[in-house]
N, C-alpha and C positions, 0 to 999 in steps of 0.2 A: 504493500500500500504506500508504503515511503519513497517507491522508484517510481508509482504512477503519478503523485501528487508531486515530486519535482519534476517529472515530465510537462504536467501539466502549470508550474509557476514558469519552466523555461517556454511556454509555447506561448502563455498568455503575457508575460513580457517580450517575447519576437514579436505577437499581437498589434500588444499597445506602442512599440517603435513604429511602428508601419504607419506611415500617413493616411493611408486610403485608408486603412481599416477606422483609423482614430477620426479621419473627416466624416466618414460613413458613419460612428457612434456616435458623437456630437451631434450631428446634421439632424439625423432620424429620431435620438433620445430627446434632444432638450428643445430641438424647432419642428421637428414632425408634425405632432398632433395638435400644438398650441396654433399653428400656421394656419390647416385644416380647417380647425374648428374656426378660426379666424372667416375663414373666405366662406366658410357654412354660414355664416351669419351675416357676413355683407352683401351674399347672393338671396338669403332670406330676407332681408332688407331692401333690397332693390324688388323684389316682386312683392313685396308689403306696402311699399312706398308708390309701384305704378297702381294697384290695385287699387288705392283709396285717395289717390290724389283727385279721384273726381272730375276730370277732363276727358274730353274724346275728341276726335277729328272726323268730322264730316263735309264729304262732298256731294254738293245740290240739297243742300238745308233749305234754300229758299223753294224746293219743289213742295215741301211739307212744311207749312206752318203748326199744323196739327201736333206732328210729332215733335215739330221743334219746343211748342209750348210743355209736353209732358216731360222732355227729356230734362227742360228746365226748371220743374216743377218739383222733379228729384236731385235737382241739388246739384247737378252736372255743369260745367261750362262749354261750350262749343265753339271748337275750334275750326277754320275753316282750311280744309285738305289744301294742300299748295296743289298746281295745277300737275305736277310730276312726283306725283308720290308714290307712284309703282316704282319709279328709279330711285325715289329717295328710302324706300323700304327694302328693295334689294341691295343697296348699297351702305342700308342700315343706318343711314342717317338720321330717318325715323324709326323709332321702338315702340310705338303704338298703330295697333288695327285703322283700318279709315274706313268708316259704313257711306257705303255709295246708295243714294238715293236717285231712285228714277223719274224721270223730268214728268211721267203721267202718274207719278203719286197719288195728289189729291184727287183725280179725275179719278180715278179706277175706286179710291177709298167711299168717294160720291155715291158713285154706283154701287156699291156693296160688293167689288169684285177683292180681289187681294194683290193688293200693289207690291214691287218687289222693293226689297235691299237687298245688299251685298256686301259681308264683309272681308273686306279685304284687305289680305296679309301674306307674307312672303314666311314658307317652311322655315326656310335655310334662316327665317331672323327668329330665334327663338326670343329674343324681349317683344315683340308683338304678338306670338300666342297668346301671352300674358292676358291683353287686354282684352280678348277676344271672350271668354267668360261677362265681365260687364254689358258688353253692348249684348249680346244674347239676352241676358234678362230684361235688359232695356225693352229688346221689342217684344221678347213676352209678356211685360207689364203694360207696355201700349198695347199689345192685338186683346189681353185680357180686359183695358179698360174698355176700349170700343165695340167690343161684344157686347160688356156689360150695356153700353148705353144706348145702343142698339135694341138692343132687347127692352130695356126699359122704357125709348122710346112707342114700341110697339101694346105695353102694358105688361110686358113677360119680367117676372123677379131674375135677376141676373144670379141667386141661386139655382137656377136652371141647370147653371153650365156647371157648376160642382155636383157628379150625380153621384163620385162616392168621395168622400173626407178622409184623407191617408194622414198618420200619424208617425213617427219616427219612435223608438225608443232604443235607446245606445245601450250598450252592455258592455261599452270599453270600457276598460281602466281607463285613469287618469295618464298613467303612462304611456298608454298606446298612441296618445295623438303626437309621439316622437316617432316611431318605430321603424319609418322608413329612413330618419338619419340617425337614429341609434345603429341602425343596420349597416350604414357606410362607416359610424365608429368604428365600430367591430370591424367591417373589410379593411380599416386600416391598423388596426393593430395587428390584422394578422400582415399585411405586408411589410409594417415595421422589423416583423418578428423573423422572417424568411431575410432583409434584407441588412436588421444588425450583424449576423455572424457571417455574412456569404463572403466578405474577402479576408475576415481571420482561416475562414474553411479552407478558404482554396489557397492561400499562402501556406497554411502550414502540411499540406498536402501536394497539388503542383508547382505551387512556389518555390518548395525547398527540391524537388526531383528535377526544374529548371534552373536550378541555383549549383546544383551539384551535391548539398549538403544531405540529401535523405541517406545517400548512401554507407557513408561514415559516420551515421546517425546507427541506423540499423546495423553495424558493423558491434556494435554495443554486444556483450553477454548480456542481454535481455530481453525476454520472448515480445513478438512481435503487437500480440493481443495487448501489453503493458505501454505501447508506444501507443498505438489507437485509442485504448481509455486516455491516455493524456490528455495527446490531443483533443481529443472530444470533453472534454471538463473543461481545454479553456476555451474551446469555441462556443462552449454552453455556459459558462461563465460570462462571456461578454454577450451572447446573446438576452441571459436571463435578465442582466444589467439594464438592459434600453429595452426592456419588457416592465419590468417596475417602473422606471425613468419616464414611459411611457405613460404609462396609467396612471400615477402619479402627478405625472404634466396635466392631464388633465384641472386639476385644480386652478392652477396659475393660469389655466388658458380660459378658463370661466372667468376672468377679471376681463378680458380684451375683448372679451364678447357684445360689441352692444346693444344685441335683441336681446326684448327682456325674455321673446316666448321660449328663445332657445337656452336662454341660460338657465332658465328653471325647468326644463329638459334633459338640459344634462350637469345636473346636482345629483351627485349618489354618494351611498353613505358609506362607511369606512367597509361594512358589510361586504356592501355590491365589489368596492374594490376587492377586496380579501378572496370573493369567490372569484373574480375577474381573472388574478393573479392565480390562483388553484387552477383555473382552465387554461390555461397558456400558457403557464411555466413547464407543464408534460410536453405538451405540443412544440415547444421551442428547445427540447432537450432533444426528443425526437429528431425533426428537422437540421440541429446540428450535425447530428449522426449521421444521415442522409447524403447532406450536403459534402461533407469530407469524404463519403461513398464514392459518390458520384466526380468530384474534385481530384480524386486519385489516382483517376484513370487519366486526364489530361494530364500531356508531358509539358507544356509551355502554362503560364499564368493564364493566357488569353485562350486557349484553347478550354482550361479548366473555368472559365469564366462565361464562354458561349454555354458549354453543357449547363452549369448551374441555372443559368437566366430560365431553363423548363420550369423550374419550380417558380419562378415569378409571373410565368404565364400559366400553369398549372391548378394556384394555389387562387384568383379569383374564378378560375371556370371549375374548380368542384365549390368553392361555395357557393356558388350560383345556383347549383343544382335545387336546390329548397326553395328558391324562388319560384319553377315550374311546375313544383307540387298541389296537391289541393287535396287538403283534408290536415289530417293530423300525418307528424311525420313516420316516417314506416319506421321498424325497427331496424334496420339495416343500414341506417343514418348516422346511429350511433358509433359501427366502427368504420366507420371511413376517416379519416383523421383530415384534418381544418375542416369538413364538414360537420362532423361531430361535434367540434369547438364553437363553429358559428351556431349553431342553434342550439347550444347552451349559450353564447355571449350573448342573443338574441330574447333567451328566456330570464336571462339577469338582468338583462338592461328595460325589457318592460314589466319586472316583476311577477315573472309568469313561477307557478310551481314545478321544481323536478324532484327527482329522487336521488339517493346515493346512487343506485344502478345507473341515471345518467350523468355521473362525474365518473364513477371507476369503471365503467368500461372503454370510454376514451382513454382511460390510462394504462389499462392492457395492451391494446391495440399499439398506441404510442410504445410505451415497453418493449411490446415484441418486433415493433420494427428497429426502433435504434439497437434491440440486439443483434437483430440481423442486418443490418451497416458496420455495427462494429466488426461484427466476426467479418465479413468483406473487405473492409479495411486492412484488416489485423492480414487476411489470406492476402490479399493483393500487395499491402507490404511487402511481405516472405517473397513473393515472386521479383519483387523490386532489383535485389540481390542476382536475380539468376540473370 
């Protein structure tokens, strides 16, 4: 145990010399998530702020006084489209929808026929889907008013036109109206978690077989399996590090935040973290194992660096997988590893119930693959020599 644990302080100080690895710890631990969470909330801000600023732009308002009078009776200003607002919306100059009204409006609303609009917006500019929501209800609260007065005109109660009364009742928690940026939380922790150790991994694996040193490393009276554990404690040493550091930052990153909705969002209690950190310390012990697996087989840095990038392409398309689900998730969820992790980090973050069986079976699974990395590692070394 004393030849693996100095293996393991000589790899984790090679480590922390290494710039890349120490820019990569820094970058990802202490500006990662605070960053993140940062733009999660000026992007919430900015479709907060179009949504209720109250303004729309319209072209051929003066076809519709009718409409014009309702639209300004909710509170709205009206802006008048500049004459080139299909160029100025594809070139994104404008960020809001423009509702095109048609020159035989009034005439056709006369007649009791149904006059068009259109609103129009450009795909490729996602800030004008935004406002496209508003003006929809706009003219569903105008064709509603004018039914109604229509009807009333004729002696008909514009109760008519409600023939059944729908009711809503919610059964969400409090916590669920986060759930879809709880969920990018989580997608970022785990790519924190794959991208703190990936160039301790691969220096202390193809780094040193391009260096020339693994050779005369291994030249050592001592089994090969004792050099794998090392190495594998300090790449999981510095990965577990910017996993705490991580979760942790969250705190300080709820200062910078300044939506209130989301900062009382993501408030969790010493708890949440504590299990947080139980669910991704297994999975990031794993993955280091993996990672020097996989890193051993490259002879050059660069080469051990193309193979590793699988796991960062990997690691968001199986969590994804539970997004295309429907219903409760299968049992089978459980040991798949970052899948198993993400829907437990999913059931912590909106306070959903699990069980011990769904914490310690992710940590089987985890277990048994970093023993079968090490023992790879450990064979692959041995052949290093030949």
């Amino acid at each position: 145990m004393t030849m693996i644990l100095a293996i393991a302080y000589k790899e984790l100080v090679d480590a922390l010399r290494d710039r890349r690895t120490m820019l990569m710890v820094v970058i990802v631990a202490l500006f990662g998530m605070p960053l993140m969470m940062v733009m999660l909330s000026e992007a919430t801000n900015r479709v907060e702020s179009q949504m209720e600023k109250k303004q729309i732009w319209v072209a051929g308002i003066q076809y519709a006084p009718t409409l014009q009078n309702y639209i300004l009776r909710q509170g709205y200003q009206i802006q008048t489209a500049p004459t080139d607002y299909e160029q100025q919306l594809q070139s994104k100059k404008m960020i809001d929808p423009v509702l095109l009204i048609a020159p035989d409006f009034s005439d056709r609303l006369a007649r009791g026929e149904r006059p068009v609009v259109t609103i129009v917006l450009d795909v490729a500019n996602q800030d004008s889907q935004t406002g496209v929501a508003p003006l929809r209800h706009l003219m569903q609260g105008f064709g509603s008013e004018q039914a109604g007065l229509n009807l009333a005109l004729r002696g008909v109660s514009a109760d008519i036109l409600n023939v059944v009364e729908v009711r809503q009742r919610h059964l969400s928690r409090t916590a669920d109206s986060g759930a879809q940026l709880k969920g990018v939380l989580s997608m970022m922790l785990m790519l924190t978690m794959i991208s703190a150790g990936l160039y301790a991994a691969i220096d202390t694996s193809a780094g040193e077989r391009e260096r020339g040193s693994l050779e005369p490393l291994m030249m050592n009276p001592v089994a090969s399996w004792k050099f794998a554990v090392g190495k594998w404690l300090a790449v999981a040493a510095l990965t577990m590090l910017v996993v705490v550091f991580s979760v942790l930052s969250i705190i300080p990153a709820g200062w910078l935040i300044r939506n209130e909705t989301i900062k009382i969002m993501l408030q969790f209690s010493r708890t949440e973290m504590l299990l947080m950190l139980l669910v991704l310390l297994p999975l990031g012990l794993c993955l280091s194992a993996v990672q020097i697996a996989i890193a051993i087989n490259g002879k050059t840095h660069k080469e051990a660096q193309a193979r590793c990038t699988i796991l960062l392409v990997a690691a968001p398309l199986v969590s994804m997988i539970g997004m295309f689900k429907q219903g409760a998730d299968p049992l089978w969820y459980k040991w798949v590893p970052l899948l198993a992790q993400n829907q437990l980090m999913a059931k912590i973050l909106n306070n959903e119930r699990f069980g011990a069986t769904d914490m310690l079976v992710p940590v089987i699974t985890c277990a048994l693959i970093a023993t079968l990395a090490l023992w790879y590692t450990s064979s692959k070394l041995r052949r290093v020599l030949m």
